[in-house]
C-alpha positions as CSV (number, residue, x, y, z in Angstrom):
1,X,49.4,-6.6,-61.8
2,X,50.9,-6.8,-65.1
3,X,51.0,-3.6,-67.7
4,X,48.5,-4.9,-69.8
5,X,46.0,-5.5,-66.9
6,X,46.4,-2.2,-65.6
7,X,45.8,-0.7,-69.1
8,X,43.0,-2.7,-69.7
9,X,41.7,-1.6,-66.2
10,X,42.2,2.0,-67.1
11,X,40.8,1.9,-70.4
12,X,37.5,0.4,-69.1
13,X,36.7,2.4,-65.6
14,X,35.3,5.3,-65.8
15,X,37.4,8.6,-64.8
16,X,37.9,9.8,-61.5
17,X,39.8,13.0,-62.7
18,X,40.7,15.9,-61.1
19,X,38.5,18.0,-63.3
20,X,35.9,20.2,-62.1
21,X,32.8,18.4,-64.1
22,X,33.6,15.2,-63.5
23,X,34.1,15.4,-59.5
24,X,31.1,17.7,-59.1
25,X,29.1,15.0,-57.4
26,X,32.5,14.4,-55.2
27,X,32.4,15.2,-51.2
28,X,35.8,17.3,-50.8
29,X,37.9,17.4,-47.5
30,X,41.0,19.3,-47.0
31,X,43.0,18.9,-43.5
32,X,41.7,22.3,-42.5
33,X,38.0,21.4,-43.2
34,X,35.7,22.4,-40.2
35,X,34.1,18.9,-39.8
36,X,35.3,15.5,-40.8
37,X,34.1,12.6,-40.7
38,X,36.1,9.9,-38.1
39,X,38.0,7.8,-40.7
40,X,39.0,10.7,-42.6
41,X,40.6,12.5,-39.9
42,X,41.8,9.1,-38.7
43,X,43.5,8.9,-42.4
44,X,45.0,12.6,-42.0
45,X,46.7,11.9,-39.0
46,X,48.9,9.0,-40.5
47,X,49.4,10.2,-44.1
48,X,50.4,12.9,-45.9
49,X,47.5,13.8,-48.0
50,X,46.2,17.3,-48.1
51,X,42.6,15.8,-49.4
52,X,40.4,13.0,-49.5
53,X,37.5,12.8,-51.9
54,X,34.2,10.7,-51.4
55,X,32.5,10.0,-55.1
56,X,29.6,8.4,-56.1
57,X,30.1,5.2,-58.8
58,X,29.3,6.7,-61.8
59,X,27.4,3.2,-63.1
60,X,25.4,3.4,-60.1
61,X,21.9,4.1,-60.4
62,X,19.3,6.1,-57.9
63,X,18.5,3.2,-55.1
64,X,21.7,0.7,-55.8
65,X,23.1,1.6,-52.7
66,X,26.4,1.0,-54.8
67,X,29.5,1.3,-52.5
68,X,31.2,4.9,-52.7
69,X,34.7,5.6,-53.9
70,X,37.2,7.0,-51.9
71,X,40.7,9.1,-53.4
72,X,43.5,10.8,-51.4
73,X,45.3,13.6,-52.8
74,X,48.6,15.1,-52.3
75,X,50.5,18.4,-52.7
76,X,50.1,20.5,-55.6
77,X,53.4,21.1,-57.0
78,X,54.3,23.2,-60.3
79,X,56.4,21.8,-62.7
80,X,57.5,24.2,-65.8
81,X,53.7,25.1,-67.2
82,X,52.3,21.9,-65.8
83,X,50.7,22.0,-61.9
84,X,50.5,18.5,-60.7
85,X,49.7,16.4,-57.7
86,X,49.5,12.7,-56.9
87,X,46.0,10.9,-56.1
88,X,45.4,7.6,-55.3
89,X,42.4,5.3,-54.8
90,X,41.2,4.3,-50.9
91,X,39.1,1.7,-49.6
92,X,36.8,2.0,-46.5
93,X,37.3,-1.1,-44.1
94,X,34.7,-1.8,-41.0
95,X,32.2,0.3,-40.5
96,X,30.7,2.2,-37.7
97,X,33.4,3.6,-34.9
98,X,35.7,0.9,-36.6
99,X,35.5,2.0,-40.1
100,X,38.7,3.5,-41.7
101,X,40.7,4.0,-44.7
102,X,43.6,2.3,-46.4
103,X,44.9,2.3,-49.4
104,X,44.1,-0.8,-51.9
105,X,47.5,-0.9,-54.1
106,X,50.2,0.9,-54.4
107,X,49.8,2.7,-57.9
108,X,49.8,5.8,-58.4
109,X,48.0,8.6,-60.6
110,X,49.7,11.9,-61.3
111,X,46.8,14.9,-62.1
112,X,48.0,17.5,-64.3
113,X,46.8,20.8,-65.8
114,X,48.4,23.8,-67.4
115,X,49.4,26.5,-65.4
116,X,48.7,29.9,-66.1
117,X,50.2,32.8,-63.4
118,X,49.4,30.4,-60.8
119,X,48.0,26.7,-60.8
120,X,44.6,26.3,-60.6
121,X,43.4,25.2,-57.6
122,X,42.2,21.5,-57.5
123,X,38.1,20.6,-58.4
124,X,37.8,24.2,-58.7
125,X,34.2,24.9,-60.2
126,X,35.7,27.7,-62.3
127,X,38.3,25.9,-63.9
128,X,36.6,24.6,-67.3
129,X,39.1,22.0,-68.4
130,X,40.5,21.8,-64.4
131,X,43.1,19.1,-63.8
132,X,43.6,15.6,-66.2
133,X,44.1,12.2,-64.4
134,X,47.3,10.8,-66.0
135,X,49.4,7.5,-65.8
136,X,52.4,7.2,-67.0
137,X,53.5,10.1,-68.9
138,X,55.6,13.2,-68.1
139,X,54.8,16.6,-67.7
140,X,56.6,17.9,-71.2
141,X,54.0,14.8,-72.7
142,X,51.1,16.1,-70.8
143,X,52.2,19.4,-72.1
144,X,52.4,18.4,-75.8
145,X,49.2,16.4,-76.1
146,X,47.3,19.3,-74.6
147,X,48.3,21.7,-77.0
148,X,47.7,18.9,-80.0
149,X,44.3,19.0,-78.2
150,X,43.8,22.5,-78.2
151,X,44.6,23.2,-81.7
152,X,41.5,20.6,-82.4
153,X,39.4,22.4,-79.9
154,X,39.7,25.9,-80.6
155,X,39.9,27.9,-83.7
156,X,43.6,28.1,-85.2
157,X,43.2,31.4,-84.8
158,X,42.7,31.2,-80.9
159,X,45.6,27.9,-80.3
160,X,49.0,28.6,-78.8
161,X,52.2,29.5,-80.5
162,X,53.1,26.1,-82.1
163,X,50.0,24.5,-82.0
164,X,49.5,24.9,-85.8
165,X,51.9,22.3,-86.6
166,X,50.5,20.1,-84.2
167,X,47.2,20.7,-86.1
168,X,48.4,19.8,-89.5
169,X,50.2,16.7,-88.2
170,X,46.3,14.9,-87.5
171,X,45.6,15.0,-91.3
172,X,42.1,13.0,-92.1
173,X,41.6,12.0,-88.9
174,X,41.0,15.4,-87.8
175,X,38.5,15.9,-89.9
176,X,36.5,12.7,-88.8
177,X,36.6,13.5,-84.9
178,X,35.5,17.3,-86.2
179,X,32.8,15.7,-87.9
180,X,31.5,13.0,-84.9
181,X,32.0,16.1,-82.2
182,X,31.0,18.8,-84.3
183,X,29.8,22.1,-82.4
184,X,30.6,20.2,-79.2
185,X,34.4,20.2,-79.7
186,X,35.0,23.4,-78.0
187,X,33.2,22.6,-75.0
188,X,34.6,19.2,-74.1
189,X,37.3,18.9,-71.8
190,X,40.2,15.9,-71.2
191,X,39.6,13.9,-68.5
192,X,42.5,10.7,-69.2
193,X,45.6,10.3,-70.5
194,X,47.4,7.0,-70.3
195,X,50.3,5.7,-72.0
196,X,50.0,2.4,-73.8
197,X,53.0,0.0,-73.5
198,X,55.2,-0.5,-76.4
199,X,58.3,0.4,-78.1
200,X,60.9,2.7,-76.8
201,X,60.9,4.5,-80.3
202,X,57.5,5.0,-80.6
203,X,55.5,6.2,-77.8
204,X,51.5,5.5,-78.0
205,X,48.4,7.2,-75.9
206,X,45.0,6.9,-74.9
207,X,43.2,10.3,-74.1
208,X,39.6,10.3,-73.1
209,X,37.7,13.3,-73.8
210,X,34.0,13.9,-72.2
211,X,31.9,16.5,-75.1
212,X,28.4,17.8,-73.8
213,X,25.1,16.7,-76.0
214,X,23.5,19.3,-73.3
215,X,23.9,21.5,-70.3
216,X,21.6,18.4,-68.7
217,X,23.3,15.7,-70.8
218,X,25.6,13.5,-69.3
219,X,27.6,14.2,-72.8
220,X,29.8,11.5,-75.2
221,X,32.8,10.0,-74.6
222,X,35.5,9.7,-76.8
223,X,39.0,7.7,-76.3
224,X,41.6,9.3,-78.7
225,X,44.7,7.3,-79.9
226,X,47.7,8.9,-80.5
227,X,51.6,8.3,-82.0
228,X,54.3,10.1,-81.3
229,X,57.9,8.8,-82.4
230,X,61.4,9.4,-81.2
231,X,61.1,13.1,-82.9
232,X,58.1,13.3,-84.6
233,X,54.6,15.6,-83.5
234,X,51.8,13.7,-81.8
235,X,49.5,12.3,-83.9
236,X,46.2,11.2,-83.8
237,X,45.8,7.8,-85.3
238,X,42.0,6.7,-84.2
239,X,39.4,8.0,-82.2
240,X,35.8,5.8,-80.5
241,X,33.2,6.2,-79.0
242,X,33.0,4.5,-75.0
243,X,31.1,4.8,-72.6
């Protein structure tokens, strides 16, 4: 597939992240789980995974019978102050005693989160903003934009060393994505990153961020656009609404 179609791809399916909220509907097994199904373990024996995750369609509606998605994880790995470990999407082929996994392309999702003394352990219920799904960006990006993030989210009182100049650098448009999210800012978590092609001098980004209506709401999404030249701050250049 070309760039664009895998951007355009990324930009309209909904997030299969690593984060705790968003995989809560998700089945979870590890290699040392005490039952697994047949064409899991069959997948653990020939690849190198450490998890498979089995996750509802999030379009699909009670009674669709909608097909359910299948991810394979690998090792967690820690990188500076970012944890991170590759995921991938699966497809189920056959069914019955002949049903069994494979993998559908060859492309490849890094999920990242910040590490404190130790990296959060993956779809951890206790981990509020839990791990990002990201394509094509590095851990010092990852690193950068979540701290641009968290100066939005949190009082400047509360943000990281640093984060105050990423906070000034967003200008008006941090005062209209104040203003649609409002209260909700601090409780809404990153769930996508994805870097848009372009030019080598100027890097661009798409960030999705999920903010509760309600503890029962399925809660807005945002996509968040962002700049960052050769040695400039990020930036935030546009922010929408998606679904």
């Amino acid at each position: 597939m070309t760039a664009t179609v895998v951007l355009l791809t990324l930009l309209l399916a909904p997030a299969a992240s690593g984060n705790a909220a968003a995989s809560a509907a998700c089945e979870v097994w590890t290699r040392g789980s005490e039952t697994l199904p047949p064409h899991v373990r069959e997948w653990f024996a020939h690849s190198t995974d450490e998890r498979v995750l089995r996750c509802p369609q999030a379009a699909a509606t009670e009674g669709a019978g909608a097909t359910a998605l299948y991810f394979g994880e690998g090792g967690l790995t820690q990188h500076g102050t970012v944890c991170v470990y590759p995921r991938h999407g699966l497809t189920l082929i056959g069914g019955g005693a002949a049903a069994r996994l494979e993998r559908y392309d060859r492309s490849e999702s890094l999920a990242m989160a910040l590490a404190g003394p130790q990296c959060p352990p993956p779809h951890a219920a206790t981990s509020a903003q839990g791990y990002v799904e990201t394509y094509d960006i590095s851990t010092a990006t990852f690193a950068g934009i979540m701290q641009l993030w968290s100066a939005i989210a949190t009082d400047s009182a509360a943000a990281p060393a640093g984060a105050s100049g990423a906070r000034a650098s967003v200008g008006g448009t941090h005062e209209r994505l104040e203003a649609a999210l409002g209260p909700r800012t601090s409780g809404a978590v990153v769930t996508r990153i994805v870097r848009i092609p372009g030019s080598l001098l100027r890097h661009r980004y798409a960030m999705f961020v999920k903010a509760p209506d309600s503890p029962d709401a399925a809660g807005s999404r945002f996509v968040i656009y962002l700049d960052k030249t050769l040695r400039g701050p990020y930036a935030i250049t546009a922010f929408a609404e998606t679904n």
